[in-house]
PAROFI-45077 format. One record per residue (C-alpha): residue in three letters; x, y, z. Coordinates in nm, 3 decimals. Example, Ala and Ser with C-alpha at 12.3 -4.5 7.8 and 13.67 -1.06 7.14 Angstrom:
<site ALA, <1.230, -0.450, 0.780>>
<site SER, <1.367, -0.106, 0.714>>
This chain:
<site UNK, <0.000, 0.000, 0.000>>
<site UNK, <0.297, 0.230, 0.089>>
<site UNK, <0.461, 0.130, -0.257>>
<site UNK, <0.147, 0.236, -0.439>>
<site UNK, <0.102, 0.569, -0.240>>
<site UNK, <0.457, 0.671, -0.309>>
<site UNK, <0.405, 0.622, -0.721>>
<site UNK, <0.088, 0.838, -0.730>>
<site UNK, <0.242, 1.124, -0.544>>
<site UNK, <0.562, 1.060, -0.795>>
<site UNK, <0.317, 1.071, -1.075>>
<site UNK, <0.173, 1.366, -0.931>>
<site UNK, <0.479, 1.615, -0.853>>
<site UNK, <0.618, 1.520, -1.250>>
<site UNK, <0.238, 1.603, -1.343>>
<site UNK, <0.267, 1.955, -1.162>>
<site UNK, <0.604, 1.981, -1.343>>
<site UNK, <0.516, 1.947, -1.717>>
<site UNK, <0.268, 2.313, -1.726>>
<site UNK, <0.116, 2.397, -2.065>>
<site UNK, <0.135, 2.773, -2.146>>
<site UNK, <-0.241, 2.913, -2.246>>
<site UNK, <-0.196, 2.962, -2.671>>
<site UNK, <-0.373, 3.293, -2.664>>
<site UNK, <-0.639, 3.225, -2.938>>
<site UNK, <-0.656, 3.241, -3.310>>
<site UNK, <-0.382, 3.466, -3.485>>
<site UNK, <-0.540, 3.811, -3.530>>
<site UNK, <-0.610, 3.847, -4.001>>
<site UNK, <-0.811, 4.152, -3.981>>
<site UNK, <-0.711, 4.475, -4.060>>
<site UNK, <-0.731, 4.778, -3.866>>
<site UNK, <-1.146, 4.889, -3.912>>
<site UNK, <-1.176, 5.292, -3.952>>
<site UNK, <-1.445, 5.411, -3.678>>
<site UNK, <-1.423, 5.749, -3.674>>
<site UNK, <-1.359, 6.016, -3.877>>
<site UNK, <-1.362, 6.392, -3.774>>
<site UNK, <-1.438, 6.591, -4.006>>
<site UNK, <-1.683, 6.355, -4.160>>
<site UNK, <-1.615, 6.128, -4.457>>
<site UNK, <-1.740, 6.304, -4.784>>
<site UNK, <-1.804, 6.652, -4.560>>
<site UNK, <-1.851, 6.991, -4.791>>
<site UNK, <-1.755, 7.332, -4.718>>
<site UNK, <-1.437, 7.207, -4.583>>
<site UNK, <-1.248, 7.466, -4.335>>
<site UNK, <-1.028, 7.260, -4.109>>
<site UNK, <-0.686, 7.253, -4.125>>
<site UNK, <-0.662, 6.832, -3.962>>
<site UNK, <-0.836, 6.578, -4.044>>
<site UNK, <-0.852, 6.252, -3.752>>
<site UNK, <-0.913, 5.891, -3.835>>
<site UNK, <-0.984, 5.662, -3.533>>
<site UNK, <-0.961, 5.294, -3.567>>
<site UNK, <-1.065, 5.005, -3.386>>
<site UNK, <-0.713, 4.909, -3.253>>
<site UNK, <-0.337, 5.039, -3.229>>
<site UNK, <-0.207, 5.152, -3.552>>
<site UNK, <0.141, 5.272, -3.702>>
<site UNK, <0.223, 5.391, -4.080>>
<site UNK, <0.450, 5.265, -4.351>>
<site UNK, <0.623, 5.533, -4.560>>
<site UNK, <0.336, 5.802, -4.567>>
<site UNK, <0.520, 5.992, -4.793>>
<site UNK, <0.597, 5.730, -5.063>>
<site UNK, <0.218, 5.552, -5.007>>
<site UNK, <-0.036, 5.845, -4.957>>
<site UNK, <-0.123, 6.020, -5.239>>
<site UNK, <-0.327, 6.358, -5.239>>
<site UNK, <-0.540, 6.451, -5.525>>
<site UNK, <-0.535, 6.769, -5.664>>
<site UNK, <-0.148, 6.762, -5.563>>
<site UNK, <-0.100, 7.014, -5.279>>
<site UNK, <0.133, 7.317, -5.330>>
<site UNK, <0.290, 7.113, -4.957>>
<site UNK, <0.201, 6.812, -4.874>>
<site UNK, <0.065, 6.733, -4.542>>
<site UNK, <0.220, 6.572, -4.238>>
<site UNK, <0.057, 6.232, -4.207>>
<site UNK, <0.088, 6.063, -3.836>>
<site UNK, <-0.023, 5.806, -3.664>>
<site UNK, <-0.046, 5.785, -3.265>>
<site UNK, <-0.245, 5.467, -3.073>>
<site UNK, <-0.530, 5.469, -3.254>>
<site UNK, <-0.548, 5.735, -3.471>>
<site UNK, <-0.396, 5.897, -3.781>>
<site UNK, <-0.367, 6.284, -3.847>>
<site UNK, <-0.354, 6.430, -4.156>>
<site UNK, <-0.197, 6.803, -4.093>>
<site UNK, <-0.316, 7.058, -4.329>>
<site UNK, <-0.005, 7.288, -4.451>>
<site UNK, <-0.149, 7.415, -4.759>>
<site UNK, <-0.380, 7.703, -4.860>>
<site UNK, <-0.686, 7.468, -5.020>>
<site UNK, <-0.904, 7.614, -5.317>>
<site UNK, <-1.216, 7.714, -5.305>>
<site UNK, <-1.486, 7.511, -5.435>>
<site UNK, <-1.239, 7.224, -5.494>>
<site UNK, <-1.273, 6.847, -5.421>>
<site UNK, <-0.995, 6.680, -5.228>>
<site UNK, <-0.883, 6.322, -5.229>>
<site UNK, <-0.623, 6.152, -5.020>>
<site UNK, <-0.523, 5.801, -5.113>>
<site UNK, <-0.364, 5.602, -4.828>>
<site UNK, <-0.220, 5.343, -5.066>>
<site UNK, <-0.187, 5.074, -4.856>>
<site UNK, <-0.012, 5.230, -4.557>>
<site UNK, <-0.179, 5.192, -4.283>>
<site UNK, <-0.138, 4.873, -4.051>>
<site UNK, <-0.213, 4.679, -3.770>>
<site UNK, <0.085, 4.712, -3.463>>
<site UNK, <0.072, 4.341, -3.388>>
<site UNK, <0.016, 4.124, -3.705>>
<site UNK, <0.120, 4.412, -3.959>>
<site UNK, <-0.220, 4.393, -4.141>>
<site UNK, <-0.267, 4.622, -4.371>>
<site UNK, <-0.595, 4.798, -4.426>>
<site UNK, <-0.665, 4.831, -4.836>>
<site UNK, <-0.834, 5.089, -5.021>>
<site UNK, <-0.858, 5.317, -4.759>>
<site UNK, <-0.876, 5.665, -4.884>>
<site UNK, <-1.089, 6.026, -4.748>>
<site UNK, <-1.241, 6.254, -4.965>>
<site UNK, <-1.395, 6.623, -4.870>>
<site UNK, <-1.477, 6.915, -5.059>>
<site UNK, <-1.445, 7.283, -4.967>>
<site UNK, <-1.737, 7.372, -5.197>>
<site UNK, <-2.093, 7.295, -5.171>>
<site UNK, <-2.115, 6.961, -5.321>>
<site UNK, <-1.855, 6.683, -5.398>>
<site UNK, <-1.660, 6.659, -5.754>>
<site UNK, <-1.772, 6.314, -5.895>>
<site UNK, <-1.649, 6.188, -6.223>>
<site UNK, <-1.439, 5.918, -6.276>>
<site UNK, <-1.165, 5.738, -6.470>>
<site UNK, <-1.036, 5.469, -6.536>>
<site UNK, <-0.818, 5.220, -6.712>>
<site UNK, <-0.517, 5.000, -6.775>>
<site UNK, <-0.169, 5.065, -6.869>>
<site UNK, <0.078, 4.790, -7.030>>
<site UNK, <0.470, 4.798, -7.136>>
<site UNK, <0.455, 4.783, -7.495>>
<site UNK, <0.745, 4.631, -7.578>>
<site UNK, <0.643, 4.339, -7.360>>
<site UNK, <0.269, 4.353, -7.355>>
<site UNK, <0.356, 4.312, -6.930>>
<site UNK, <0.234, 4.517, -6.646>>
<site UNK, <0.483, 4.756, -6.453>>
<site UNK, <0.293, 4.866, -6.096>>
<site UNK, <0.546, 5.116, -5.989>>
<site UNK, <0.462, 5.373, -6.269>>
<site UNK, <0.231, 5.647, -6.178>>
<site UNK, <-0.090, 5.814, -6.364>>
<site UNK, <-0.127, 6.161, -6.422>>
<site UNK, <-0.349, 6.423, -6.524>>
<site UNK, <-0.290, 6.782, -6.666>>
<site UNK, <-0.512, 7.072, -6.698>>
<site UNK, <-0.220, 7.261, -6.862>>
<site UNK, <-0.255, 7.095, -7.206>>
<site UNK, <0.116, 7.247, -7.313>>
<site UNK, <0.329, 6.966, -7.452>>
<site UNK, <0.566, 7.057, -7.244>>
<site UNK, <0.373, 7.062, -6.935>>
<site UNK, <0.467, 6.694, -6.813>>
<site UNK, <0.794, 6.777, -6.801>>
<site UNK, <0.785, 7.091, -6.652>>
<site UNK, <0.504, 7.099, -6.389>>
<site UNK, <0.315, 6.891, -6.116>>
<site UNK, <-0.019, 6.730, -6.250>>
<site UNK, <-0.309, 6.816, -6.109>>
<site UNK, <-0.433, 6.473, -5.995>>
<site UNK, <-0.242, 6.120, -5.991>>
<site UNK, <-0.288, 5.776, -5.917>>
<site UNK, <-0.060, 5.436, -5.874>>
<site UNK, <-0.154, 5.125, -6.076>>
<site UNK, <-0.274, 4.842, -5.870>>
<site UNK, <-0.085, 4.490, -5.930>>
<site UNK, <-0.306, 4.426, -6.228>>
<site UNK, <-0.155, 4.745, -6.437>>
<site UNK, <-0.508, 4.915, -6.367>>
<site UNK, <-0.565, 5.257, -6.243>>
<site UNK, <-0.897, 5.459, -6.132>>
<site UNK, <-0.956, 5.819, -6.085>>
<site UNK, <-1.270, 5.913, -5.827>>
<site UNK, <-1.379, 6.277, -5.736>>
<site UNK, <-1.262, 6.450, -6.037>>
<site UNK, <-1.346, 6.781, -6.160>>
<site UNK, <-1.516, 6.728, -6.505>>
<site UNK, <-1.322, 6.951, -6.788>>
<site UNK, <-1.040, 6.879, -7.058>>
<site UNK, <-0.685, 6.683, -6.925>>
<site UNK, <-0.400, 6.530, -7.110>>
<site UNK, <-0.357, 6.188, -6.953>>
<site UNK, <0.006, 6.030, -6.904>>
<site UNK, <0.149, 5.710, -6.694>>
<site UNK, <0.526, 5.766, -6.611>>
<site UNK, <0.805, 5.598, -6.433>>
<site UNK, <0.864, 5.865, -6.160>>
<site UNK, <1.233, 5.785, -6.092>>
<site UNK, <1.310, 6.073, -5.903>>
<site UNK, <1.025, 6.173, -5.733>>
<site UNK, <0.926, 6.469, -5.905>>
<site UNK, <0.579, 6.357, -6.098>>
<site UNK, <0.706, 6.506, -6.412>>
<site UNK, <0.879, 6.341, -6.714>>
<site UNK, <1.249, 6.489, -6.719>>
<site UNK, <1.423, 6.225, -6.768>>
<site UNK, <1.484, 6.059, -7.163>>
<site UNK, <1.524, 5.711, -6.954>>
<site UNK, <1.199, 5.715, -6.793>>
<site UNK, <0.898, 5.519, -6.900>>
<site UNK, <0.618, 5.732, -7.057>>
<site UNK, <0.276, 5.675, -7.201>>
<site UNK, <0.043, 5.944, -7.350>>
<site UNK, <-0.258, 5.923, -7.558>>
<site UNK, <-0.329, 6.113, -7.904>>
<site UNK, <-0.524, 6.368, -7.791>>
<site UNK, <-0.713, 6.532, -7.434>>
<site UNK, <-0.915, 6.300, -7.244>>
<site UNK, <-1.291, 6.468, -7.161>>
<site UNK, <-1.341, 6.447, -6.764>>
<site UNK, <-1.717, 6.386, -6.734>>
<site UNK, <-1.719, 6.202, -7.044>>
<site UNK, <-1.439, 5.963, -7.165>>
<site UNK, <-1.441, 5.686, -6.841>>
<site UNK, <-1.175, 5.445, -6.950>>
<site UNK, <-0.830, 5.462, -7.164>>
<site UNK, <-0.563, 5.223, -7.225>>
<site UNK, <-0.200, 5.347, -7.236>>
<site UNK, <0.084, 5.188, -7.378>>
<site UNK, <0.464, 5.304, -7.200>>
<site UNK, <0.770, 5.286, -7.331>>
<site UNK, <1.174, 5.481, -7.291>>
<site UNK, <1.260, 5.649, -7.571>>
<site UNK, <1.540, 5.579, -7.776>>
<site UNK, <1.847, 5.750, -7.719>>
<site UNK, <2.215, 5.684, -7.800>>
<site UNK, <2.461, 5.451, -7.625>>
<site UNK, <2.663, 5.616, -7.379>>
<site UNK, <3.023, 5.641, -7.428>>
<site UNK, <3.255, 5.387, -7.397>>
<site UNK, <3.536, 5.537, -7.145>>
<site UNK, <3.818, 5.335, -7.136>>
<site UNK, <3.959, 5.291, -6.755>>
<site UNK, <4.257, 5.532, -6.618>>
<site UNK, <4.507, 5.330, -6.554>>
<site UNK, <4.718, 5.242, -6.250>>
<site UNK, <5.071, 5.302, -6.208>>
<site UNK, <5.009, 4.983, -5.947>>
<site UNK, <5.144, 4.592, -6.017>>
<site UNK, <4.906, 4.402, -6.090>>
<site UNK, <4.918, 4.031, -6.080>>
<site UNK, <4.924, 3.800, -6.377>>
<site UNK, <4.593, 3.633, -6.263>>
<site UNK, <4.431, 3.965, -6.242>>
<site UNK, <4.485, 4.037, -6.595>>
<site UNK, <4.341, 3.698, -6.727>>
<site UNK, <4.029, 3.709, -7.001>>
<site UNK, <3.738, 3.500, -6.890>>
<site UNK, <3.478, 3.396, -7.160>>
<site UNK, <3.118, 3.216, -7.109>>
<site UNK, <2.937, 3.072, -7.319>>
<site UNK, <2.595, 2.934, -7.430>>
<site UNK, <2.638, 2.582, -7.400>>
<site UNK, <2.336, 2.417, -7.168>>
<site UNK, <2.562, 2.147, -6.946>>
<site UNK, <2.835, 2.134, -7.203>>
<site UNK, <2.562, 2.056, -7.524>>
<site UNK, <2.485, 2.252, -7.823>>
<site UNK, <2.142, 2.358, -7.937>>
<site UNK, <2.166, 2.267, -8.305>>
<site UNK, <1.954, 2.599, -8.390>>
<site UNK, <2.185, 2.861, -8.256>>
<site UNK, <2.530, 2.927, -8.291>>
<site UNK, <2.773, 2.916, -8.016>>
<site UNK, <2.887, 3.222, -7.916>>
<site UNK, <3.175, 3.340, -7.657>>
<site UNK, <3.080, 3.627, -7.469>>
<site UNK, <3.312, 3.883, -7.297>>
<site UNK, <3.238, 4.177, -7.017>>
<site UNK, <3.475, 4.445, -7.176>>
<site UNK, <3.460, 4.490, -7.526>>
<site UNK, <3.757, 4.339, -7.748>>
<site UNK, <4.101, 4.516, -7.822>>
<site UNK, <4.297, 4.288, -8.058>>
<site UNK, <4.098, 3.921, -8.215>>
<site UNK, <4.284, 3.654, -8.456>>
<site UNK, <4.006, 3.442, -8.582>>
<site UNK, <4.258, 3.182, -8.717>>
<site UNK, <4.346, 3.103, -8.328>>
<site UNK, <4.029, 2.925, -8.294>>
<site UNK, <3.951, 2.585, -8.457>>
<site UNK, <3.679, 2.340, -8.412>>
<site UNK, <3.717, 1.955, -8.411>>
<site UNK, <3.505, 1.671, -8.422>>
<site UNK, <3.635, 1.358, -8.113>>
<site UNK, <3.865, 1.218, -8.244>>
<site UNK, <4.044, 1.638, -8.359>>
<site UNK, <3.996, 1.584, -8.707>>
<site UNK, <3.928, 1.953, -8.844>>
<site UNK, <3.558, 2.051, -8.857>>
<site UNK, <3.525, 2.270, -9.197>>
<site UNK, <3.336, 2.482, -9.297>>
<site UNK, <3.305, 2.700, -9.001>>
<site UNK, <3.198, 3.072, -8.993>>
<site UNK, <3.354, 3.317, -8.721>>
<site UNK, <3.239, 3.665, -8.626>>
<site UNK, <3.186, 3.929, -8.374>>
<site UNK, <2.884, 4.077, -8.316>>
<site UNK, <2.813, 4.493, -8.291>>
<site UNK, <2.882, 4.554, -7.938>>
<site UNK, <3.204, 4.353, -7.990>>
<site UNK, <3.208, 4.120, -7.683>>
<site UNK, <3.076, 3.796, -7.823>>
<site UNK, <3.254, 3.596, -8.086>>
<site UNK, <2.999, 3.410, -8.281>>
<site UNK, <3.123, 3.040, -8.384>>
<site UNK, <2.868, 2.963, -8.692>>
<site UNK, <2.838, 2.587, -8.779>>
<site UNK, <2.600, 2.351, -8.884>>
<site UNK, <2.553, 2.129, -8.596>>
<site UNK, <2.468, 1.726, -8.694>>
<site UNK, <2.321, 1.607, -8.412>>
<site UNK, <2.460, 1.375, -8.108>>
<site UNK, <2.812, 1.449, -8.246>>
<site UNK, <3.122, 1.515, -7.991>>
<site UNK, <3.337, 1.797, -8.080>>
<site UNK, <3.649, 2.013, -7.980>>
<site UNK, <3.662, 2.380, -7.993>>
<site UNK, <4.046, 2.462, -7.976>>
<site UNK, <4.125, 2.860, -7.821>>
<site UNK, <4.506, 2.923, -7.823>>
<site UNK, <4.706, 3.141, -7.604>>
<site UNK, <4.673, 3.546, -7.690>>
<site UNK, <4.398, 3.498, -7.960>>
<site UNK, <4.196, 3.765, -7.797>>
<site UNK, <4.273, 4.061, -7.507>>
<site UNK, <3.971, 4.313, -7.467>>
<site UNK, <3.994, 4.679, -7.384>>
<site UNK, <4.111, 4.673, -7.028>>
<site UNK, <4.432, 4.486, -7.180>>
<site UNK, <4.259, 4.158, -7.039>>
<site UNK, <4.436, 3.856, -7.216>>
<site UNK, <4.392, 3.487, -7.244>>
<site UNK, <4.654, 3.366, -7.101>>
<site UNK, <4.701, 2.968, -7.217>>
<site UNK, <4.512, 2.751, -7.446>>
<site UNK, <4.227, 2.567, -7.398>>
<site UNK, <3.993, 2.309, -7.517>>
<site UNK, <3.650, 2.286, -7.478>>
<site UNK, <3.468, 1.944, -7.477>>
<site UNK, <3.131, 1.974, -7.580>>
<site UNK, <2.839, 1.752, -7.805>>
<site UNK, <2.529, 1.875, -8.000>>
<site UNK, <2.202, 1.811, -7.884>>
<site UNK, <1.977, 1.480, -8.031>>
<site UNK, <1.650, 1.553, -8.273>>
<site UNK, <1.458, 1.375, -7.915>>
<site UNK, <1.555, 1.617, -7.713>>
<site UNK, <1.349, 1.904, -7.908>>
<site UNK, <1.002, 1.890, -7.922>>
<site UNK, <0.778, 2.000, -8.243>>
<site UNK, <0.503, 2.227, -8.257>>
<site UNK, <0.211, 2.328, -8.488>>
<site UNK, <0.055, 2.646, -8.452>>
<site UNK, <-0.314, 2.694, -8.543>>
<site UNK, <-0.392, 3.104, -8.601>>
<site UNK, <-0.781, 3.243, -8.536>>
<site UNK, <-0.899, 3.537, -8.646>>
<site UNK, <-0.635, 3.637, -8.831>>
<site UNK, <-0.636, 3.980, -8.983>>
<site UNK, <-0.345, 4.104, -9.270>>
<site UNK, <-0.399, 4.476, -9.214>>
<site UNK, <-0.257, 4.479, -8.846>>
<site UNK, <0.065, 4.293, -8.946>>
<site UNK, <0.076, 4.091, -8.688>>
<site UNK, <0.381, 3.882, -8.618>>
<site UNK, <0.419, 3.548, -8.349>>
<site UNK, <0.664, 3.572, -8.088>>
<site UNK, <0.770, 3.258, -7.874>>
<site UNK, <1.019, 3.383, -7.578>>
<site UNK, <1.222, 3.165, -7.310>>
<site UNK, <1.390, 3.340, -7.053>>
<site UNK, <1.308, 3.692, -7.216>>
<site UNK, <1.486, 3.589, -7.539>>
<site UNK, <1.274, 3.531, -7.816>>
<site UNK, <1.309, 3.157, -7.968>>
<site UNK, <1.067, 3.160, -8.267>>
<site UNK, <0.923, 3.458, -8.452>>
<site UNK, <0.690, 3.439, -8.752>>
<site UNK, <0.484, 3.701, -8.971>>
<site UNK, <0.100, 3.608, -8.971>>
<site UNK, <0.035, 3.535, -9.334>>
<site UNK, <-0.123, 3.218, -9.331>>
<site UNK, <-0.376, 3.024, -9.045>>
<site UNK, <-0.152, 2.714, -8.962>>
<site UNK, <0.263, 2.697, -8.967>>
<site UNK, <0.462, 2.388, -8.837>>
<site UNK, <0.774, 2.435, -8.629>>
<site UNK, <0.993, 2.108, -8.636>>
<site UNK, <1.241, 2.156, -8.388>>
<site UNK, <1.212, 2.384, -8.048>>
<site UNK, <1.395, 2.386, -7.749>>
<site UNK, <1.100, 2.235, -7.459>>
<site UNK, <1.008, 2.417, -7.144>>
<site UNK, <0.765, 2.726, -7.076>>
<site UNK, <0.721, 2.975, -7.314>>
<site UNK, <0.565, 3.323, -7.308>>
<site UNK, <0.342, 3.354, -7.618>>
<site UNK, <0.268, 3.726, -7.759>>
<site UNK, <0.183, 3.892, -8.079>>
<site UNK, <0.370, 4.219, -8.207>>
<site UNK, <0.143, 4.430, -8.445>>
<site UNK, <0.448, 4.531, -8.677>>
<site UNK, <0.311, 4.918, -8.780>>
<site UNK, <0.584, 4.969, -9.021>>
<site UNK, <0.682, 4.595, -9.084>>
<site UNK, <1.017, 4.565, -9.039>>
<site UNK, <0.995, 4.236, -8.866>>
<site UNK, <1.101, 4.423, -8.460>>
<site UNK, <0.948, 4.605, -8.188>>
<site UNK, <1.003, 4.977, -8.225>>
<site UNK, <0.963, 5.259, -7.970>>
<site UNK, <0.758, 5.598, -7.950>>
<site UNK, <0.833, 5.975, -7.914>>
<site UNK, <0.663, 6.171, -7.705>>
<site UNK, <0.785, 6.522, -7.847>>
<site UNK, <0.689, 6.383, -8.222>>
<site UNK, <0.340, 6.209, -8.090>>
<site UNK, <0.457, 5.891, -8.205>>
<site UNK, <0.320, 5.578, -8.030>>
<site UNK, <0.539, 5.264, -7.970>>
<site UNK, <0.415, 4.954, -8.158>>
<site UNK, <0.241, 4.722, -7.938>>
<site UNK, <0.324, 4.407, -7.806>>
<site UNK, <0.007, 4.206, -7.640>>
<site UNK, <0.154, 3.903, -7.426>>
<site UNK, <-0.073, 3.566, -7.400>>
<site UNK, <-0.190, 3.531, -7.020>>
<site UNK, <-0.121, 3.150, -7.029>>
<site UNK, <0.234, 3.029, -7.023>>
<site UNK, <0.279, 2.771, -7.322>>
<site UNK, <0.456, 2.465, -7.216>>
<site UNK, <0.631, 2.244, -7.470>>
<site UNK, <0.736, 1.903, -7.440>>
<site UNK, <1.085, 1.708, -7.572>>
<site UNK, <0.991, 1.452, -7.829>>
<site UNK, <0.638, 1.520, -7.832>>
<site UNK, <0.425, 1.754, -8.130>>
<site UNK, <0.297, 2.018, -7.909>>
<site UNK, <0.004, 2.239, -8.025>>
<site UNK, <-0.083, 2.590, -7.959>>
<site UNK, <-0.430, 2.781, -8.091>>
<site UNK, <-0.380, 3.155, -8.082>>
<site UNK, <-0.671, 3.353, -8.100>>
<site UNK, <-0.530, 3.755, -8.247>>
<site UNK, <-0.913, 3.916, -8.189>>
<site UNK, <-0.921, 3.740, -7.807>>
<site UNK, <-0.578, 3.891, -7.738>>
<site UNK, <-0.689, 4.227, -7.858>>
<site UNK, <-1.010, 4.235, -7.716>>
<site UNK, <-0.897, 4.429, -7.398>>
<site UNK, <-0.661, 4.677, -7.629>>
């Protein structure tokens, strides 16, 4: 009886041991919910110089001055602060008269203990006698990839002056949404000019030839016009300067001074469709083509072979016609190339490499719907951003024998001027860009199987 006493009070000190913390509920999802707001959301004849937002729990604010927006932009933008559970907006501007405000919070205000964020919050007042209500909306797309960029910005103008975008603040702007889409609210109905930009510096104004811009043709009617699709694109300028490297009066070591090449060989195998190409960082000083020779295994000379450099003149281009499943030897002797920085290659080398079997491509046939001549529209097929098949639209089926497998973007250049590439606008000359519209559905293409693909030109344009 002792024996058994003695286990249960064992049993119960290691029991009393062993606590188990409390888990303190479900993890909080829910955003911050606005309760308050003082003046009131919407309120006219506006006079207060503060506006206070009380929520339902502790809040903070991430980057206020990058998030919030203000629409008409403010001559100084207010202070924006948050404090338990409120945020104040600080007046520091003069407001117009009969004018319709609206502040954007883009995503920036939060939860303190989970970090969730409270969406498409915004606060809109009027210092007139009724609130400004037109709206507009739309979409804007890359054109030279038919893909959405979300950290452009949308602006409007009242100043229709060409050069008004570059020289002054819009009157209203937006940020696109994930999507590439972008809506207007509370606007003043009259006459804008209507521009997306990539505001690298902060200033809201396109000064800068690198930036991203997108305009339409003419003024956009506020009131009237409710959508509009804009196509951006960077101007083209010319290539900076090449500036060759002061040099040092320091030693340098020998290994310093080596040339290192890649190449385009996929785990030491040639794609039969391309040529194999050596590609340097610096561009080349000195090249002796007849240092570089190509064998088959067992170094019997492979002839003919075709060598060249491209324009930028860092890749040598080895041109050959590949037979598949055959080992060869590509032969680089000492010195046969040193680049601009003096860069040479120091010993020779061999490299091993085979070309790629017919069963390791896969085949495709391509069925077109829809198709119409007039917009010149040409196929694109792109891997890894580069484009791997390209094809002018003249007929409503077209075989493709061999192509490399794995995912490809599918898109469809309308080729204004028809010279077979993508060509950019000018703003100054009100020339669009061509347009690019990119497939939603990645296209995935199998090795030693006949893939088919249906492209549909009026479904892809539908929403252009």
């Amino acid at each position: 009886m002792k024996k058994l006493l003695f286990i249960l009070f064992a049993s119960l000190i290691a029991g009393c041991g062993q606590q188990i913390p409390p888990t303190g509920g479900p993890r909080d999802t829910l955003p911050p919910k606005l309760m308050i707001a003082l003046p009131d959301y919407k309120s006219t004849n506006f006079k207060s110089d503060r506006i206070v937002l009380t929520f339902d729990e502790y809040v903070s604010l991430d980057n206020p001055f990058e998030k919030v927006t203000f629409s008409p932009i403010p001559k100084y933008n207010p202070i924006v602060e948050s404090k338990l559970k409120t945020v104040t907006i600080k007046i520091k501007d003069t407001l117009e008269e009969n004018t319709t405000y609206h502040i954007d919070f883009g995503g920036s205000v939060r939860d303190i203990n989970e970090n969730n964020v409270l969406k498409n919050l915004s606060y809109t007042f009027s210092t007139g006698n009724f609130i400004d209500s037109a709206v507009l909306g739309g979409k804007v797309y890359v054109a030279e990839t038919g893909k959405i960029d979300s950290t452009l910005i949308v602006v409007l103008h009242r100043n229709l002056d060409d050069s008004a975008v570059a020289k002054e603040k819009p009157r209203y702007i937006t940020k696109l949404k994930g999507d590439g889409s972008f809506l207007f609210s509370n606007l003043k109905p009259g006459t804008y000019n209507l521009f997306a930009i990539k505001d690298n510096d902060g200033g809201k104004k396109y000064d800068q030839i690198s930036e991203l811009i997108a305009f339409l043709n003419k003024p956009v009617q506020i009131g009237k016009d409710s959508t509009a699709t804009l196509y951006a694109f960077e101007e083209a300028h010319p290539p900076a300067p090449v500036r060759r490297p002061v040099s040092s009066s320091s030693t340098k070591k020998d290994e310093d001074k080596r040339l290192r090449l890649s190449n385009n060989l996929d785990a030491s195998k040639q794609d039969i469709l391309v040529d194999l190409i050596l590609s340097s960082s610096q561009p080349f000083k000195t090249f002796d083509s007849s240092k570089i020779q190509l064998f088959d295994k067992l170094f019997k000379t492979v002839l003919p072979i075709k060598i060249s450099r491209d324009s930028t003149n860092k890749k040598i281009i080895i041109s050959n016609k590949w037979n598949e499943g055959v080992d060869y030897n590509l032969v680089l002797q000492k010195e046969f190339v040193t680049d601009t920085l003096d860069n040479k290659f120091m010993k020779t080398d061999t490299i091993a490499f085979s070309a790629k079997r017919l069963s390791e491509y896969g085949s495709i046939k391509i069925k077109i719907e829809n198709l119409d001549s007039s917009l010149n529209s040409v196929l694109l097929l792109k891997k890894d951003d580069k484009i791997f098949y390209q094809q002018r639209l003249l007929q409503k089926t077209y075989s493709v024998p061999l192509i490399q497998p794995g995912d490809y973007e599918i898109s469809i250049l309308f080729d204004r001027n028809e010279n077979g590439k993508w060509d950019t606008g000018n703003y100054w000359k009100k020339l669009q860009p061509e347009k690019i519209v990119l497939r939603k559905e990645i296209f995935n293409i199998r090795s030693n199987w006949e893939n088919e693909l249906t492209v549909d030109i009026k479904q892809l344009n539908v929403d252009r």
